[in-house]
C-alpha positions in Angstrom: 110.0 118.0 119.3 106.9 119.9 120.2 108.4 123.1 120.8 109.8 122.7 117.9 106.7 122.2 115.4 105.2 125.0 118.0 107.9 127.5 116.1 107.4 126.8 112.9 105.0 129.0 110.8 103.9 128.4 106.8 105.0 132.1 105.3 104.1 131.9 101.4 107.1 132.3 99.8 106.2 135.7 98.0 106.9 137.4 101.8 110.2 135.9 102.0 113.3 138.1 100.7 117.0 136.7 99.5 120.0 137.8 102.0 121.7 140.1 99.3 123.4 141.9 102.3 125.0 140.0 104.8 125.1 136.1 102.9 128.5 134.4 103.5 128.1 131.8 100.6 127.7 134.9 98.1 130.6 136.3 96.4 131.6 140.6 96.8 130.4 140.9 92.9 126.6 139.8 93.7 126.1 141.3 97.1 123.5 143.8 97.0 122.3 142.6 93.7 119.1 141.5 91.8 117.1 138.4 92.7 118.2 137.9 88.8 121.8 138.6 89.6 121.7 136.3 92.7 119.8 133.3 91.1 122.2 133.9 88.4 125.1 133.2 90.6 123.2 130.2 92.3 122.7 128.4 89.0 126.3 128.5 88.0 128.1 127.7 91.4 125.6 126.8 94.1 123.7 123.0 92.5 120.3 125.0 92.0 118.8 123.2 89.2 119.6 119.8 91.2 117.7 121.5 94.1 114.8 122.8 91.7 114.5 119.3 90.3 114.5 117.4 93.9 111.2 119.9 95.4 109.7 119.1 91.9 109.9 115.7 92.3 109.7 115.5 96.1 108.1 118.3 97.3 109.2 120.7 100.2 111.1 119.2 103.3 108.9 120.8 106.4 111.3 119.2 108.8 113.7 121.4 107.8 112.4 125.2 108.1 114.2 128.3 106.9 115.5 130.7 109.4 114.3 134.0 108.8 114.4 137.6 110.3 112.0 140.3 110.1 112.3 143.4 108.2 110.7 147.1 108.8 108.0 146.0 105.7 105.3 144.3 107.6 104.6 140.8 107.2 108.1 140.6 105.1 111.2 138.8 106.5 115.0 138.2 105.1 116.0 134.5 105.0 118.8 133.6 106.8 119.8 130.1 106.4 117.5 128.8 103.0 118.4 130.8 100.4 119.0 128.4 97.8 115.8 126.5 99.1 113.7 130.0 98.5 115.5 130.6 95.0 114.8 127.2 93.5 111.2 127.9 94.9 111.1 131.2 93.4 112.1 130.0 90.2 110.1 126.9 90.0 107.2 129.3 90.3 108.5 132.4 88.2 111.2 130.9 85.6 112.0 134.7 84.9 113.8 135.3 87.5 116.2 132.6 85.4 118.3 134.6 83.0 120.5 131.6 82.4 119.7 127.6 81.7 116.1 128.2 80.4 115.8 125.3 78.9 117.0 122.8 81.3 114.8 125.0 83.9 111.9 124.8 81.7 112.5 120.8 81.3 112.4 120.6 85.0 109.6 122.3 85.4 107.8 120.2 82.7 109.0 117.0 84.4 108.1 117.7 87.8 105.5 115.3 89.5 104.9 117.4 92.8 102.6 120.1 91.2 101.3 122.4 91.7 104.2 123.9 93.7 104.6 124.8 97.3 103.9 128.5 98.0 103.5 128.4 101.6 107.0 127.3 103.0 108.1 126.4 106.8 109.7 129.2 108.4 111.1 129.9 112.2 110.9 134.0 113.3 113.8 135.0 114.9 113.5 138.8 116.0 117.4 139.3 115.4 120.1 138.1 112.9 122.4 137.3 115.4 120.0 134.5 117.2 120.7 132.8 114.4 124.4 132.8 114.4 124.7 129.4 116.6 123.1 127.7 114.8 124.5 128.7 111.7 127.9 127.9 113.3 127.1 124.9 113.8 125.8 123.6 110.8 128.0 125.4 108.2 131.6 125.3 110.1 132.1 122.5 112.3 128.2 120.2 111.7 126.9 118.5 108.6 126.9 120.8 105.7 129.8 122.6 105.8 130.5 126.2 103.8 133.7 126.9 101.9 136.4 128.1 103.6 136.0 131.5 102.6 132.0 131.7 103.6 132.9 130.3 106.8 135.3 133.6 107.4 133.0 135.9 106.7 129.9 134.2 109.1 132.6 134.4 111.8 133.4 138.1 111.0 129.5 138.9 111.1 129.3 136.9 114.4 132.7 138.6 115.8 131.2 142.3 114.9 128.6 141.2 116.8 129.9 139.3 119.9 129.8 141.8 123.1 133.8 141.1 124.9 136.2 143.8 123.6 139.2 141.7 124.3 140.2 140.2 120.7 141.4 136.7 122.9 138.2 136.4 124.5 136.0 137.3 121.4 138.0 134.6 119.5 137.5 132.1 122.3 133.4 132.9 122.5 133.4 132.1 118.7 135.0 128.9 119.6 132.8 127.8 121.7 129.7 128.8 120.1 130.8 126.5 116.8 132.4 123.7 118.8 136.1 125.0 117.5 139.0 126.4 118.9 140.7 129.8 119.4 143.3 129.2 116.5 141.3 128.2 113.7 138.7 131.1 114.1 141.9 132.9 114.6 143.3 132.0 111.2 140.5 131.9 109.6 139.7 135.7 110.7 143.1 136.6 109.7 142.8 135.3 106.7 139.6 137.6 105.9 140.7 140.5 106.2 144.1 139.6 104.5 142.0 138.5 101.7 139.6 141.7 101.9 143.2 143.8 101.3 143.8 141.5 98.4 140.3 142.4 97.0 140.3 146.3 97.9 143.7 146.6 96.0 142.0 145.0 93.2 143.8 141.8 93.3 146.9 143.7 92.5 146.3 143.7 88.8 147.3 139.6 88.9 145.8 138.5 85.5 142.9 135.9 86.1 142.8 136.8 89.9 139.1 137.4 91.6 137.1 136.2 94.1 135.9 132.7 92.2 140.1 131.9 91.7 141.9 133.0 94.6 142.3 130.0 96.6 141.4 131.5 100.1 142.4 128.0 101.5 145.7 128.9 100.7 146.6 132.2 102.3 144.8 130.9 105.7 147.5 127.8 105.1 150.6 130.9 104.3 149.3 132.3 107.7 150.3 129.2 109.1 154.1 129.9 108.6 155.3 132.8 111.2 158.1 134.0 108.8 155.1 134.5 106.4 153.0 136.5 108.6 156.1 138.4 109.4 157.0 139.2 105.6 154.1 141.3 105.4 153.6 142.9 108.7 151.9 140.7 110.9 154.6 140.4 113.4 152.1 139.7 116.8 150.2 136.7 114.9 147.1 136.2 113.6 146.0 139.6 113.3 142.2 140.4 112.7 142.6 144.6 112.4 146.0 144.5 110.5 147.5 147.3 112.3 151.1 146.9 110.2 150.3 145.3 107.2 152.2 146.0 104.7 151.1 146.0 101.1 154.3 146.3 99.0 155.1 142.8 100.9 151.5 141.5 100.6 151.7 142.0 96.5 154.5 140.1 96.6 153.4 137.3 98.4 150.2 137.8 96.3 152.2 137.1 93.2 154.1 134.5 94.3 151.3 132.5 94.9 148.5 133.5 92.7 150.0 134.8 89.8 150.0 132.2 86.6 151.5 134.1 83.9 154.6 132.0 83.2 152.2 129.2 83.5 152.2 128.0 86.6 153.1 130.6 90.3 156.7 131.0 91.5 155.1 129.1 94.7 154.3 126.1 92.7 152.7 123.4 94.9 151.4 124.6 98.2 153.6 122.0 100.2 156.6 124.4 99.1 155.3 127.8 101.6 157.5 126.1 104.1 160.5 126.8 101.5 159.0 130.1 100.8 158.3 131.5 104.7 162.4 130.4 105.3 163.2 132.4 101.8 161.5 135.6 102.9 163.1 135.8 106.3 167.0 135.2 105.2 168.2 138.3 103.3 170.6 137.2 100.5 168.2 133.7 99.7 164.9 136.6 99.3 167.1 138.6 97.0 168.1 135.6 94.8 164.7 135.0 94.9 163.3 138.6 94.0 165.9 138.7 91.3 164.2 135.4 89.1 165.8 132.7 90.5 163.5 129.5 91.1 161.9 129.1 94.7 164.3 125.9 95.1 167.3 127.8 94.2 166.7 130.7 96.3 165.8 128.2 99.3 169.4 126.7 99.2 170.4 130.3 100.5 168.1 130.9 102.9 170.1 128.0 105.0 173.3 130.3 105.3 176.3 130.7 102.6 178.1 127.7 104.3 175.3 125.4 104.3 174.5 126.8 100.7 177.9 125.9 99.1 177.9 122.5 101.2 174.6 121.3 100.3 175.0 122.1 96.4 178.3 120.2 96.2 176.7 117.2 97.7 173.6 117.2 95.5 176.2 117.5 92.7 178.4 114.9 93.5 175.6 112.6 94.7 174.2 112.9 90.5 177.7 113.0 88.9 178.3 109.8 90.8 175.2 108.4 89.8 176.0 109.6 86.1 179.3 108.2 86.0 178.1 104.3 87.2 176.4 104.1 83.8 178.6 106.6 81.5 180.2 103.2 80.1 177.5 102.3 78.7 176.5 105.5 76.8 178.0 108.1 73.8 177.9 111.3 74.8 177.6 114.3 72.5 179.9 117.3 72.1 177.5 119.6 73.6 177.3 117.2 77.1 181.3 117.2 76.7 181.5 120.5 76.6 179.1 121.1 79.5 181.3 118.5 81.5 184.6 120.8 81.0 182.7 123.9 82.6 181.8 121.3 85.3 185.4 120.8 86.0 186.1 124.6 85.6 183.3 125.6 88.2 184.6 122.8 90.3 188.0 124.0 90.5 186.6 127.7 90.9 185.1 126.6 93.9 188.0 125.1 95.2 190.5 127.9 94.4 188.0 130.5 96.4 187.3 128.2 99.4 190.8 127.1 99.7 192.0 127.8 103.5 194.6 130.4 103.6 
């Protein structure tokens, strides 16, 4: 505990600088960005007016210090881990750098009984980013405050870029270990990334609705799951991180089929159903029935074989025509029903005729 306290220095929080570079939690569209455009972001997704409000009201928490780098300005660092802690600061003291909620930020700042506001804010020095990274692995991925799915991806990238083996195995495994995880899951979450980066570089394929604050990254690291998926679109040794044989006429596709709304609701439907859609894409006839518009449940019934197909759908059939028929005494039907029962008979007796033994 004393080594601890020994680390920690009070920086005031005028020398401390926002991660616009290498954050995970921030999106593509703000990286890089104004303090503005950043605070921005944090007020609409990140809880920063709840945060704001609990250091008015209770102050700064010095047991829990930011984790900061330095930077080639002297006596100026980067925050590492804290950036929403430094932004509510920064805004509780300057409520210009707020270009949104003025009013509520003004009420908070009105209401707040811990004035005058902290300046001089606990910090730990690290010399390098990636001293950091354990920590940060930790706390955010596998420990007590975890990230998204998709910031969690892109710490590991950063920490894989920087991890020393050359073997993509025993980089994986080293990430595993540093967070308390194992091989797979960095794996898949890895793979996800940069399937999701392609997704992004190609401009979300022109889907309708589709960016970075919609996609549901949770869901392609789930598709990865299904090897006929991976296969689909070129990943044929696994969960690959460099994507080597990706292919992007697939990957639209698949992109589509899960993302794309404009029918009202994606040709996937409910996740639970990319176990019918991974055995759709690797039979040829049921992924043509499928490509040509007909529904994913449809197409599945080819991907079994034409045998199977014909078998299964004149069970189903039969199993609701009997059901039907144990309380047809007991209803009036109308022509329209009559006349769809004859072209039951007639398909029926197709069937037959073609499947008749010789």
């Amino acid at each position: 505990m004393t080594e601890f306290h020994e680390r920690v220095n009070l920086i005031n929080y005028t020398k401390l600088n926002l991660d616009k570079e290498k954050n995970p939690r921030l999106p593509t569209r703000v990286m890089g960005k104004s303090d503005e455009e950043i605070i921005e972001y944090m007020i609409k997704d990140s809880n920063l007016l709840d945060l704001m409000a609990s250091i008015g009201e209770n102050g700064f928490f010095l047991g829990e210090p930011l984790l900061v780098v330095k930077t080639d300005i002297n006596d100026e660092f980067v925050v590492v881990e804290g950036n929403r802690r430094l932004s509510a600061v920064m805004v509780l003291h300057n409520p210009t750098f707020a270009r949104i909620s003025k009013t509520s930020i003004d009420k908070i700042i009105k209401e707040a009984s811990r004035k005058p506001f902290p300046t001089e804010l606990p910090v730990i020095i690290y010399d390098k980013r990636e001293e950091i990274f354990e920590y940060l692995g930790y706390r955010h991925i596998t420990g007590v405050k975890p990230w998204d799915s998709l910031a969690k991806a892109r710490y590991l990238r950063q920490l894989y870029d920087y991890s020393k083996p050359e073997d993509i195995e025993e980089k994986c495994r080293d990430l595993a270990r540093a967070i308390g995880s194992r091989p797979d899951y960095v794996k898949r979450l890895l793979s996800g990334l940069s399937i999701y980066n392609a997704i992004e570089s190609n401009g979300y394929f022109k889907i309708k609705g589709l960016d970075e604050e919609t996609i549901s990254f949770s869901l392609i690291t789930t598709a990865l799951g299904y090897a006929d998926l991976r296969n689909f679109i070129g990943l044929e040794t696994g969960y690959e991180i460099d994507l080597k044989g990706l292919n992007i006429a697939a990957l639209k596709e698949l992109t589509a089929w899960m993302f794309d709304t404009r029918e009202g609701k994606t040709r996937l439907g409910e996740s639970r159903n990319l176990g019918k859609l991974a055995s759709v894409v690797a039979n040829e006839v049921s992924l043509k029935e499928f490509r040509d518009g007909e529904p994913l449940e449809a197409a599945f019934y080819f991907s079994e074989g034409a045998k199977e197909s014909v078998i299964n759908g004149i069970g189903e059939a039969y199993n609701y025509l009997e059901l039907a028929y144990r309380y047809a005494k007991e209803v009036t039907l109308e022509e329209e029903e009559h006349e769809l029962l004859d072209k039951i008979i007639k398909t029926a007796n197709a069937i037959k005729k073609q499947t008749k033994p010789e």
